[in-house]
C-alpha positions as CSV (number, residue, x, y, z in Angstrom):
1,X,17.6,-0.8,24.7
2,X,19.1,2.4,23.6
3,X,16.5,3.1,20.6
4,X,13.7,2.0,23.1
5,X,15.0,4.7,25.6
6,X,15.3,7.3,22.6
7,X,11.6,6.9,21.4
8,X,10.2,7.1,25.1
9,X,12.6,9.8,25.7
10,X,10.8,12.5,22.8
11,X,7.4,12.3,25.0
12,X,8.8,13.1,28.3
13,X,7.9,16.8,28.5
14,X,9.2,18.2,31.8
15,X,12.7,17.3,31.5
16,X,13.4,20.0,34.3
17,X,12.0,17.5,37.2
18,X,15.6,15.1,36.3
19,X,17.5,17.9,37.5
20,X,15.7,17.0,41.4
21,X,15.4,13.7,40.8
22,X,19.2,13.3,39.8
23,X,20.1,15.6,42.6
24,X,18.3,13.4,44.9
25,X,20.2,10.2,43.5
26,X,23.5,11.5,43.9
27,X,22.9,12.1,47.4
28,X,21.7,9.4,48.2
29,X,24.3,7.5,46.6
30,X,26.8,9.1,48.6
31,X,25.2,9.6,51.9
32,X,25.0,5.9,52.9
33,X,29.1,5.4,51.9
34,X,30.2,8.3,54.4
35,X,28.1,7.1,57.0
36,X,29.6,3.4,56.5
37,X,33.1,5.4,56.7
38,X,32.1,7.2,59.9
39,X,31.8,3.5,61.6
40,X,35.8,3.1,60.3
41,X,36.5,6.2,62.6
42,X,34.1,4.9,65.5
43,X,35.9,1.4,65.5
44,X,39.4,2.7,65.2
45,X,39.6,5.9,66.9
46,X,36.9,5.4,69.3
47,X,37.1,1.9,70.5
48,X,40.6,0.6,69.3
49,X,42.4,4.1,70.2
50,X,40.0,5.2,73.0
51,X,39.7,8.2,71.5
52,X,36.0,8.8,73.5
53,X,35.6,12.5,73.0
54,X,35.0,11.6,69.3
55,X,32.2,9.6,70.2
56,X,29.4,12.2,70.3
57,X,30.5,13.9,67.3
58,X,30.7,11.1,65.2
59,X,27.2,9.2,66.9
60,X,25.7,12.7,65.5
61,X,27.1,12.8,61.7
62,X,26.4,9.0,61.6
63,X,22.9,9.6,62.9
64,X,22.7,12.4,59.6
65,X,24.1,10.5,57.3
66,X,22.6,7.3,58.5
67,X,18.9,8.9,57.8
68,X,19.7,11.3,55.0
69,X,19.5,8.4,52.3
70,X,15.6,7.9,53.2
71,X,15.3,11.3,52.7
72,X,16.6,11.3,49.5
73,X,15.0,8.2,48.3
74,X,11.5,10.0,48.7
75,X,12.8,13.0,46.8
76,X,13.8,10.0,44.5
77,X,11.2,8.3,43.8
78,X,7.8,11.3,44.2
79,X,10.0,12.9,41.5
80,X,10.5,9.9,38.5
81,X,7.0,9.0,39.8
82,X,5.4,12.3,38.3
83,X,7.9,12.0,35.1
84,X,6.9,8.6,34.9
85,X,3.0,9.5,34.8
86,X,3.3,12.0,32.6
87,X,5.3,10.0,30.0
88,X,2.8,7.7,30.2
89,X,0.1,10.8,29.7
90,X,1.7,11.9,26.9
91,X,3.0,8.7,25.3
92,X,-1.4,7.4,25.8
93,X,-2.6,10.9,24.1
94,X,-0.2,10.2,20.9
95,X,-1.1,6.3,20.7
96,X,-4.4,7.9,20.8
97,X,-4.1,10.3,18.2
98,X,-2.1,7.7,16.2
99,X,-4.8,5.2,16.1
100,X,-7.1,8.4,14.6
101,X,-4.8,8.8,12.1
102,X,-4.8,5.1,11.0
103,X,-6.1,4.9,7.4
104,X,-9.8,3.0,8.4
105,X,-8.2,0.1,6.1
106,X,-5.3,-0.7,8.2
107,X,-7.3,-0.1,11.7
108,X,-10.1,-2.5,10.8
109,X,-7.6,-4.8,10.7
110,X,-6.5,-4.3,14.6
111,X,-8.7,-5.8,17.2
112,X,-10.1,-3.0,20.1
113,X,-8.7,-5.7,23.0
114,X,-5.3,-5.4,21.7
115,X,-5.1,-2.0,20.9
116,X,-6.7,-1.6,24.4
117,X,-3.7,-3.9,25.7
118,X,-1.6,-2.2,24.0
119,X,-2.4,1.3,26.9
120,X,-3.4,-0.1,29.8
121,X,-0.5,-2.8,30.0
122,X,2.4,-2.0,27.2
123,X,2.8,2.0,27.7
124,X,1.8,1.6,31.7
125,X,4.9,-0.8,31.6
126,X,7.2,1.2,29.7
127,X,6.6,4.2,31.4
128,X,7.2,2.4,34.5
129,X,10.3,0.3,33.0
130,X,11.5,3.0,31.5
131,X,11.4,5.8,34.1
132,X,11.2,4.4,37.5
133,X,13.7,1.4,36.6
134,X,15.7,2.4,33.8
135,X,16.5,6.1,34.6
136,X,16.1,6.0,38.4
137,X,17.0,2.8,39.7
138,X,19.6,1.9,37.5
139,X,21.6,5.4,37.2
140,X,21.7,4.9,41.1
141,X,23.0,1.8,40.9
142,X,25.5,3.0,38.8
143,X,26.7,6.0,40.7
144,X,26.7,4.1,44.0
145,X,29.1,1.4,42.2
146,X,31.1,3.9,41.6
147,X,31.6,5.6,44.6
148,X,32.2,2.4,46.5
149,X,34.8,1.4,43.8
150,X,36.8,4.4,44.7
151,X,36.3,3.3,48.3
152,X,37.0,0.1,48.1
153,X,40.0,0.8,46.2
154,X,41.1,3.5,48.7
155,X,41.4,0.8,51.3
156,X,42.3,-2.9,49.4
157,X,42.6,-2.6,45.7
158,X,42.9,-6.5,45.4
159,X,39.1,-6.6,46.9
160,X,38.5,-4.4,44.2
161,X,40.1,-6.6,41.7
162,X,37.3,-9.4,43.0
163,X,34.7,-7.1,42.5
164,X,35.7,-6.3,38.7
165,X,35.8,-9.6,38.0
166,X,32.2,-10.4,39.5
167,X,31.0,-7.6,37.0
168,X,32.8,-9.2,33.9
169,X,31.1,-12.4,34.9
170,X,27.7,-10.6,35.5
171,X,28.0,-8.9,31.8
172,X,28.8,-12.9,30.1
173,X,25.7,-13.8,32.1
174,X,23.5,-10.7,30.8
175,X,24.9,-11.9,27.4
176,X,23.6,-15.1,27.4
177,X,20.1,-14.5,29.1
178,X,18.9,-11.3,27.8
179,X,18.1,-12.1,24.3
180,X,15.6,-15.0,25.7
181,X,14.7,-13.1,28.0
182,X,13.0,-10.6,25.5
183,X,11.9,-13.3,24.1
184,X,10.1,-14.6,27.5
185,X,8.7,-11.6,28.0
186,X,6.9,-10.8,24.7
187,X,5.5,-14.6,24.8
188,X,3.9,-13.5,28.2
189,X,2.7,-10.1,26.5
190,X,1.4,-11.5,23.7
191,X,-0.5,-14.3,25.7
192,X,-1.6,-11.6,28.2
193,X,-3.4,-9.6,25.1
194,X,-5.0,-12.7,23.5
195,X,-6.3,-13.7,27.1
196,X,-7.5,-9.5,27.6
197,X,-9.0,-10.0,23.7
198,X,-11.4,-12.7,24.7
199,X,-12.4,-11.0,28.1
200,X,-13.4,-8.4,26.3
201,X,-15.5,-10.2,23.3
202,X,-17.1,-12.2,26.7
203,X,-18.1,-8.7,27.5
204,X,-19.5,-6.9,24.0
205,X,-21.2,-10.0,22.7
206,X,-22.7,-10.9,26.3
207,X,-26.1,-10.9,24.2
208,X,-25.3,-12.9,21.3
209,X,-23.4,-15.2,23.8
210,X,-26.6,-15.7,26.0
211,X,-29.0,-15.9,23.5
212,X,-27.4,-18.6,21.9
213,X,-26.5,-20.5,24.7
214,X,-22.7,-20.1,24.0
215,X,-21.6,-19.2,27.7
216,X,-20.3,-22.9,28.6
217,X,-18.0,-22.6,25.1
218,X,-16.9,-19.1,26.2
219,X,-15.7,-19.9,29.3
220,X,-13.8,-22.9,28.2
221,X,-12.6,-20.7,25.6
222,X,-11.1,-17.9,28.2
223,X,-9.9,-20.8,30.0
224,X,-7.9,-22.0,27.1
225,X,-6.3,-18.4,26.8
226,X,-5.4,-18.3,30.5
227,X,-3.8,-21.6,30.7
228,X,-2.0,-20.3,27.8
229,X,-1.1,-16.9,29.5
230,X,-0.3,-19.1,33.1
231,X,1.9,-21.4,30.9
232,X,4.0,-18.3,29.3
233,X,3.8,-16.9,32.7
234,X,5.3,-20.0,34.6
235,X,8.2,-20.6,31.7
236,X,9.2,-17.0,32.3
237,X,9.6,-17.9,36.3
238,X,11.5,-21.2,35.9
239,X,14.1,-19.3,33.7
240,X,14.2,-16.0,36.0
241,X,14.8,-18.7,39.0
242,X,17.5,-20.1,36.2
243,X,19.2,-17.4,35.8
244,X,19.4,-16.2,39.6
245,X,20.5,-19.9,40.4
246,X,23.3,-19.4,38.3
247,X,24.1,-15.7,39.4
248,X,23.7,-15.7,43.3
249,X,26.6,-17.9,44.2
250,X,28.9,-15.0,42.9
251,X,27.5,-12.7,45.1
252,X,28.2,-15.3,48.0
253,X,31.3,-16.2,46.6
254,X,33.0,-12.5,46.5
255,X,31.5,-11.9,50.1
256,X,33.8,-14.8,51.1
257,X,36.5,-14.1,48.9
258,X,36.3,-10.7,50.7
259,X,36.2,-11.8,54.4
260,X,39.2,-13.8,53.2
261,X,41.8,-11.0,51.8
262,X,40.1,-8.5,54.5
263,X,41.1,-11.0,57.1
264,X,44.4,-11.9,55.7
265,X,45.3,-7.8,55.8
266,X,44.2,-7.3,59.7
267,X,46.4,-10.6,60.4
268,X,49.1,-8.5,58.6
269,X,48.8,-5.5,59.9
270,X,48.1,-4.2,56.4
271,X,44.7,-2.5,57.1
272,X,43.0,-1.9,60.5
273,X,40.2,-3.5,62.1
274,X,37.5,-0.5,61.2
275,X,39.1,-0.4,58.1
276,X,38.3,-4.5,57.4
277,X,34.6,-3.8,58.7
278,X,34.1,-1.1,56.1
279,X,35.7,-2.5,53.2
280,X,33.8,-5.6,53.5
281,X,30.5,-3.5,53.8
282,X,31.3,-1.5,51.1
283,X,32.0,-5.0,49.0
284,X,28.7,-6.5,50.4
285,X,27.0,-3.6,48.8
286,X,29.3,-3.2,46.2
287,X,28.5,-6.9,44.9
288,X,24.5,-6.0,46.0
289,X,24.4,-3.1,43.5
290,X,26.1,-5.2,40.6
291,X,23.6,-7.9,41.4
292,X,20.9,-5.4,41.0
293,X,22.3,-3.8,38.1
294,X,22.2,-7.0,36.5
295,X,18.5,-7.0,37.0
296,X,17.8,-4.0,36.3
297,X,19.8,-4.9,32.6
298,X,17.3,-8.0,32.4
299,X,14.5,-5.3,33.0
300,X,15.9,-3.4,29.9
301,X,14.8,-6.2,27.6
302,X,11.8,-6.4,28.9
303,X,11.4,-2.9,28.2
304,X,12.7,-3.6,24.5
305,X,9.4,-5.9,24.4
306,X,6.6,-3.2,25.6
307,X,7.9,-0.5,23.1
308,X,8.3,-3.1,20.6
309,X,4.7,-3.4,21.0
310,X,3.8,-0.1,21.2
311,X,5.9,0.8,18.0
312,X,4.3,-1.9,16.1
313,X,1.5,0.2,15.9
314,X,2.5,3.9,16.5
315,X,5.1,3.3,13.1
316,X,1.7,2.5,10.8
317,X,1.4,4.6,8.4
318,X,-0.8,7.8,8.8
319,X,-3.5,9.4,6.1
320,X,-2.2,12.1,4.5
321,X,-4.3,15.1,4.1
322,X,-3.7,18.4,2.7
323,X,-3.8,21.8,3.6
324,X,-5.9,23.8,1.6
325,X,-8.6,26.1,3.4
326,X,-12.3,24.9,3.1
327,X,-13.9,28.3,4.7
328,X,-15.5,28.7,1.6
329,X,-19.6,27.2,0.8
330,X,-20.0,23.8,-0.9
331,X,-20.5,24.4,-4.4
332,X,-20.0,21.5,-6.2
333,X,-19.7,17.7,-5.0
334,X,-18.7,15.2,-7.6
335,X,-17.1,11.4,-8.1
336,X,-14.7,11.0,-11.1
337,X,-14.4,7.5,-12.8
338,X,-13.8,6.5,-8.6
339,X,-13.0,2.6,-8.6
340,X,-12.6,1.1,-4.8
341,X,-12.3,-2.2,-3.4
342,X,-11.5,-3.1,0.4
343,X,-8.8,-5.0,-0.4
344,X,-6.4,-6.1,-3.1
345,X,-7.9,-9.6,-3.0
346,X,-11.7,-8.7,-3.5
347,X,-13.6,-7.5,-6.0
348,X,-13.9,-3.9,-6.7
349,X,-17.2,-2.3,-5.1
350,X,-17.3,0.8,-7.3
351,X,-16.1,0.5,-10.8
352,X,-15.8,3.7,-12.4
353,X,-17.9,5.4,-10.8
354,X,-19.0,8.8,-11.5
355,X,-21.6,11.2,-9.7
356,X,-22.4,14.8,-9.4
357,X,-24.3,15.7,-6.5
358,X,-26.8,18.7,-6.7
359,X,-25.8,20.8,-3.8
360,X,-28.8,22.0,-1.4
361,X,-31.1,19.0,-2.3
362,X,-32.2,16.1,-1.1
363,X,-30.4,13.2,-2.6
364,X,-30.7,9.4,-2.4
365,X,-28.5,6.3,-3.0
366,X,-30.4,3.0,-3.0
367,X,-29.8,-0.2,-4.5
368,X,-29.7,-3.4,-3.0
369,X,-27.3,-5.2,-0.3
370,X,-23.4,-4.6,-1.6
371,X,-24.2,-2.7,-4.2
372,X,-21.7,0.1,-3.1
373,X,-24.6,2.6,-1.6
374,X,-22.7,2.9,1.9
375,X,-18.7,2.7,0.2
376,X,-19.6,6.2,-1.1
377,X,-20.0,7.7,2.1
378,X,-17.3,6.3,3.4
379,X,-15.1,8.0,0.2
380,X,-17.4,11.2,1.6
381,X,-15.9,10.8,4.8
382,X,-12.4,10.3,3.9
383,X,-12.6,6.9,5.8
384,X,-11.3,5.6,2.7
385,X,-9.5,6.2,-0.7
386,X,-10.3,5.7,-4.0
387,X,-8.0,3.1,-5.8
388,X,-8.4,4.9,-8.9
389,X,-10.3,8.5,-9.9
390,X,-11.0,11.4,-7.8
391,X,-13.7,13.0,-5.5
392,X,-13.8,16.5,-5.8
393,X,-15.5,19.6,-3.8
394,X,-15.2,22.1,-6.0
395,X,-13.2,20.7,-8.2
396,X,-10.5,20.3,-5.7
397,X,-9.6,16.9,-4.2
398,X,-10.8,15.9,-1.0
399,X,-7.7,14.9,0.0
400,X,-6.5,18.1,-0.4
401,X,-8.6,19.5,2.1
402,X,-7.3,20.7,5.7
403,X,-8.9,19.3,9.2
404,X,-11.8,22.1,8.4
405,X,-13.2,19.3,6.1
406,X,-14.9,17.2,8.6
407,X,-16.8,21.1,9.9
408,X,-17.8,20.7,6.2
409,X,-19.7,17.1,6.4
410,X,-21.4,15.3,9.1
411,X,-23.0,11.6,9.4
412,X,-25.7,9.7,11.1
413,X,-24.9,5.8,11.6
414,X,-27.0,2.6,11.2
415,X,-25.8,2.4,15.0
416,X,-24.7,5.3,16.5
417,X,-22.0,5.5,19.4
418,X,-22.2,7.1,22.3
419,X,-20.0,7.7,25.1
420,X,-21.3,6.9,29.2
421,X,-22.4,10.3,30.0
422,X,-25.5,11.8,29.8
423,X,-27.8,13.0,26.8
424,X,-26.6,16.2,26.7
425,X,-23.0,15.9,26.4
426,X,-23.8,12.7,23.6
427,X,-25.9,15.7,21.7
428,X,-23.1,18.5,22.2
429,X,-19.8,17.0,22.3
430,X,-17.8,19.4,22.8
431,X,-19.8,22.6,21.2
432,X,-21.7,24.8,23.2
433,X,-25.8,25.2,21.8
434,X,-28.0,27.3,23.6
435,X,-30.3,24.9,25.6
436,X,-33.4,26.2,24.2
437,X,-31.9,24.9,20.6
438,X,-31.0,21.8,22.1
439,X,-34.7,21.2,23.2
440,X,-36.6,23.0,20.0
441,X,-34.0,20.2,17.6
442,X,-34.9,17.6,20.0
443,X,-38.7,17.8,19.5
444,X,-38.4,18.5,15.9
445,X,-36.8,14.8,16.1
446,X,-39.4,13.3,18.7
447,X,-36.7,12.8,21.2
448,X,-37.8,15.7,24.0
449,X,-40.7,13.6,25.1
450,X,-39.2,10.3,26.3
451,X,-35.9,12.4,27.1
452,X,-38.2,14.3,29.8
453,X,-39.7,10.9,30.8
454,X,-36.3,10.3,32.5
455,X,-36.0,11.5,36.1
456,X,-32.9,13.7,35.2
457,X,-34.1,14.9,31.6
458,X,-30.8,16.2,29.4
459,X,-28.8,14.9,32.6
460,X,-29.6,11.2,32.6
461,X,-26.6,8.8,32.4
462,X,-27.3,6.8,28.9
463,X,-24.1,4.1,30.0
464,X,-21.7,1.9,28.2
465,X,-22.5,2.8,24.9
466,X,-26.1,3.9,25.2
467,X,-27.5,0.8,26.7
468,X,-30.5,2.5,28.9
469,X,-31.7,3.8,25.3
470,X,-33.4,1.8,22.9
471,X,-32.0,1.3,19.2
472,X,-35.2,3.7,18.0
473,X,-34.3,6.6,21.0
474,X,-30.3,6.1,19.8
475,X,-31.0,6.5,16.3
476,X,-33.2,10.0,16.6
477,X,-30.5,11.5,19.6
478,X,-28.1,10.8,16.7
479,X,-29.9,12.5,14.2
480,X,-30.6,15.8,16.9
481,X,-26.8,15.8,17.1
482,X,-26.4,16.2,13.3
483,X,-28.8,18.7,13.0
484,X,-27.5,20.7,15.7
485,X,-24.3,20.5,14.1
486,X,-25.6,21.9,11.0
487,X,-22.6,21.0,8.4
488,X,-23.3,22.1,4.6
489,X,-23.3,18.3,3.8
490,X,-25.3,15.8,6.2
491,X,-24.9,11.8,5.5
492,X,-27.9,9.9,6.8
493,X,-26.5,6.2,6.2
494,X,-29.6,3.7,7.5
495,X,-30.2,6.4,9.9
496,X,-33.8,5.5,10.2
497,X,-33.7,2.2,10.3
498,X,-34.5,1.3,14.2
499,X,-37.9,3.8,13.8
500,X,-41.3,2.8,13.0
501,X,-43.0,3.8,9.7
502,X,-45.2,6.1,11.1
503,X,-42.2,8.0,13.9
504,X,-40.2,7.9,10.3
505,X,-42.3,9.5,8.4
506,X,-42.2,12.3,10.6
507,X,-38.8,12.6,11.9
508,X,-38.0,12.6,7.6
509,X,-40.3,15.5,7.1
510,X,-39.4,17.5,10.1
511,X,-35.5,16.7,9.0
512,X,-36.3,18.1,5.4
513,X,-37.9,21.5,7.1
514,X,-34.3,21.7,9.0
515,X,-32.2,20.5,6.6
516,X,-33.8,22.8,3.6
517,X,-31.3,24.9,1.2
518,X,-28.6,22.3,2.6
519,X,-27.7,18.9,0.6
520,X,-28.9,15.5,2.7
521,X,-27.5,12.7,1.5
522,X,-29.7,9.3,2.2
523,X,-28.6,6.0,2.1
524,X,-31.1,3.1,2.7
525,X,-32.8,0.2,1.7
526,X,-36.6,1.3,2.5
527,X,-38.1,2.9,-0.3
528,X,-40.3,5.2,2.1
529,X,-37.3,6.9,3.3
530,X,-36.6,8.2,0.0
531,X,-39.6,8.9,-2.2
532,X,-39.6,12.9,-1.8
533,X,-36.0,13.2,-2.9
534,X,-35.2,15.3,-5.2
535,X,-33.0,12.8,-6.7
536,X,-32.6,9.2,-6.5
537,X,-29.6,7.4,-7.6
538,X,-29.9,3.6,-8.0
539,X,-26.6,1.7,-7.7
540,X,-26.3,-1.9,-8.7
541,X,-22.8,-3.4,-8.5
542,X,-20.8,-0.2,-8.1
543,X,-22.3,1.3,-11.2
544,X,-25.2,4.1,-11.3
545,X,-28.0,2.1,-13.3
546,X,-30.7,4.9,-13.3
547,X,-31.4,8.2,-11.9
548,X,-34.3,11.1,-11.5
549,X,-37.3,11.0,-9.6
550,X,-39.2,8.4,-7.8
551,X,-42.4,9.2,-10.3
552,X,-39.4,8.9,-12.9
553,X,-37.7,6.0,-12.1
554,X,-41.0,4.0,-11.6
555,X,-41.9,4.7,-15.0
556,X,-38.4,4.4,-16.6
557,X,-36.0,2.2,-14.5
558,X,-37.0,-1.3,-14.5
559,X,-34.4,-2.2,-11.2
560,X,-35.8,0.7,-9.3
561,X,-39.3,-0.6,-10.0
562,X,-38.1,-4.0,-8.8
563,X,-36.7,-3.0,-5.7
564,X,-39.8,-1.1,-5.4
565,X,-42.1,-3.8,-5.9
566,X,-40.1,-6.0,-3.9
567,X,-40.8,-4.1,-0.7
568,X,-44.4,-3.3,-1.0
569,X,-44.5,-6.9,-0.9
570,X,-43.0,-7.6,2.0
């Protein structure tokens, strides 16, 4: 528990707010044990020794100290409550940033409904575990044992003897439970996520689901996972119930042992009546807290299971990028004998591959399906890295580059993402364009009319990843936010698929009279997309087969005249 507590421990950031909150849990440790000692003094000197002039003065410090613990205890827990949420801010923003950071290779191998499980159920819980459990509760379980060990000893040190040996017990028992515990516990995690998992496919592939009349096989299969979950969930019960089975008749068994030495010292005249009341209040809670600090020990490994989780993907290795300033302009872009593949156990896509792009033209990769036409701007991107060669901008590594690269290179998806706000912000981001830009880019790619068409124009909600917009209306907002971007280097990869001949024809013309003096990059199968490039690369498993022209290649290549021939045909 003690690494667990160390890794959550770095992304607490106001450590000030433990200096309240422990300030809070001492007195509220201490407040309850001098009020149970003020009843010693009411039932001694008051009632036994008819002392009755100390009753109003003690009735009003036992009516202080009697209420000063609630007090305390909201101090208590409004102030781990606000550590508590912003650990779990913090500790969400770096799980975040770390799943940015995952090379694409590793990532693609992480499903989004674990990953998602991973924040809204693993951090939530070890924020909570951690903070509100671990550092709160327990810490004032152990400062209250303390303090009623020092009382309990000041009045009957063999009671306290009884007590010690209910803790020993306790720690054999945390011993012997924890490990399986931790082991309950990540079973009921890991069935949890699986069970979130196939909500969430139900959810994404609600369309594929209906429209091939899967929902009857879905259900049964969520059922299956939640049985699963239920079943993890119900093992982890029957043991808890074990273990407090097995733990509760100490607790019992000291509060008897305690009535019994307590009783046997007023029958001796060994310790006054008020004196047996609070000593065997003091046990009851003394024996309370253990009992609770046994719990809150059993809480620790369920803690140990959450950040195991969370570590399981926040240790992943991270891509490594350099530092060296890209303020300067593009000036040369160019592949080296690249060789990639996706993984060690597939065949390479690129094989010694080399390229130079002709900076501030219009350039084209085609080639048919696999071919490696969509790998190289991935490489581009830095989504990916070469297994063997380079890719240089001039003639220095991408790699190399700082965080300015991506200000350097933009892209346009097959299908574009966008996030549930409105058409503006999914054409901004986070930049700030003049509105009459945002409109003239917009009509340059024949999106202002059927944006207008909407009753709230650049304000209309487009939802859950732009499902009130067709695949055509996606693909040209996508392309307005490239342009508006404006990056030296522009990746159009199937960009145009979704449109019609006729809407592409124009949205590629009015893209070259935007994009012109800056190098477009255009990836695609149709051969209209392409034909006014000023180059045309033709890629045929991972190797550059011919290049130049369309007029060019139709009279020289015989695979681009294939391909060519192929679709007019269609």
């Amino acid at each position: 528990m003690k690494s667990s507590m160390l890794f959550l421990f770095k992304y607490i950031n106001k450590k000030r707010w433990f200096l309240l909150g422990y300030f809070a849990v001492f007195l509220e440790s201490l407040t309850p044990i001098i009020a149970t000692l003020l009843q010693r003094d009411l039932i001694d000197k008051v009632f036994s020794e008819k002392q009755y002039q100390e009753f109003p003065k003690i009735l009003a410090l036992y009516a202080i100290f009697f209420f000063g613990p609630k007090l305390w205890f909201t101090v208590r827990k409004v102030t781990f409550f606000h550590i508590g949420y912003q650990l779990q801010m913090s500790l969400t923003k770096d799980f975040l940033k770390k799943i940015y950071d995952i090379p694409t290779a590793i990532f693609n191998k992480e499903h989004v409904g674990s990953l998602l499980n991973n924040i809204r159920n693993n951090i939530a819980d070890a924020s909570d575990l951690s903070v509100n459990q671990i550092l709160s509760e327990s810490v004032k379980n152990i400062l209250t044992i303390v303090f009623l060990s020092f009382s309990v000893a000041s009045i009957n040190f063999t009671m306290l003897l009884v007590v010690i040996t209910v803790a020993i017990i306790y720690y054999g028992l945390l011993h012997k439970f924890g490990e399986k515990t931790k082991l309950l516990s990540q079973q009921v995690r890991e069935e949890k996520a699986s069970a979130s998992i196939t909500i969430e496919e139900s959810i994404s592939a609600i369309r594929e689901i209906v429209a091939y009349n899967r929902q009857e096989w879905q259900l049964k299969h969520y059922e299956k996972k939640f049985s699963d979950y239920f079943k993890a969930i119900i093992k982890q019960g029957l043991y808890n119930n074990k273990i407090l089975f097995i733990s509760e008749p100490f607790l019992y068994g000291t509060k008897l042992v305690a009535i019994l030495f307590g009783g046997m010292g007023v029958i001796s005249n060994k310790i006054s009546l008020g004196e047996f009341v609070v000593s065997f209040t003091f046990v009851d809670q003394l024996v309370t807290e253990l009992g609770q600090l046994f719990q809150q020990a059993l809480t620790g490994k369920r803690l140990e299971a959450s950040v195991g989780a969370i570590q399981s993907i926040m240790g992943k290795a991270s891509v490594e990028f350099g530092s060296v300033d890209f303020s300067g302009d593009i000036e040369s872009i160019q592949f080296k004998d690249v060789t990639f593949s996706y993984s060690s156990d597939t065949d390479a896509v690129l094989n010694n591959l080399s390229l130079d792009f002709p900076i501030g033209k219009k350039i084209a990769i085609i080639g048919a399906s696999g071919s490696g036409k969509s790998t190289i701007g991935q490489l581009l991107l830095r989504l990916y890295s070469p297994d063997k060669g380079e890719i240089t901008i001039n003639d220095v590594p991408i790699d190399c580059y700082g965080k300015q690269y991506s200000n350097k290179i933009s892209v346009v998806f097959q299908q574009p993402h966008f996030i549930p706000s409105t058409i503006k912000e999914n054409l901004v981001f986070d930049k700030e364009y003049n509105q009459l830009d945002i409109e003239h880019v917009c009509k340059e790619l024949l999106c202002h009319d059927f944006i207008m068409e909407f009753p709230n124009g650049y304000e209309t909600q487009v939802g859950e990843r732009g499902t009130t917009l067709s695949g055509g209306q996606k693909q040209r907002l996508a392309l307005a936010r490239a342009i508006l971007k404006n990056t030296e280097v522009l990746i159009l990869d199937e960009a145009t698929s979704a449109l019609d001949t006729e809407t592409e024809f124009r949205v590629q013309k009015n893209i070259d009279k935007l994009r012109k003096g800056k190098t477009t990059i255009i990836i695609a199968h149709r051969m209209s997309t392409i034909k006014n490039a000023d180059i045309i690369y033709v890629l045929d498993k991972g190797h550059v087969v011919a290049e130049g022209t369309h007029e060019r290649l139709m009279a020289e290549s015989t695979a681009y005249k294939e391909l060519y021939t192929l679709q007019q045909a269609m």
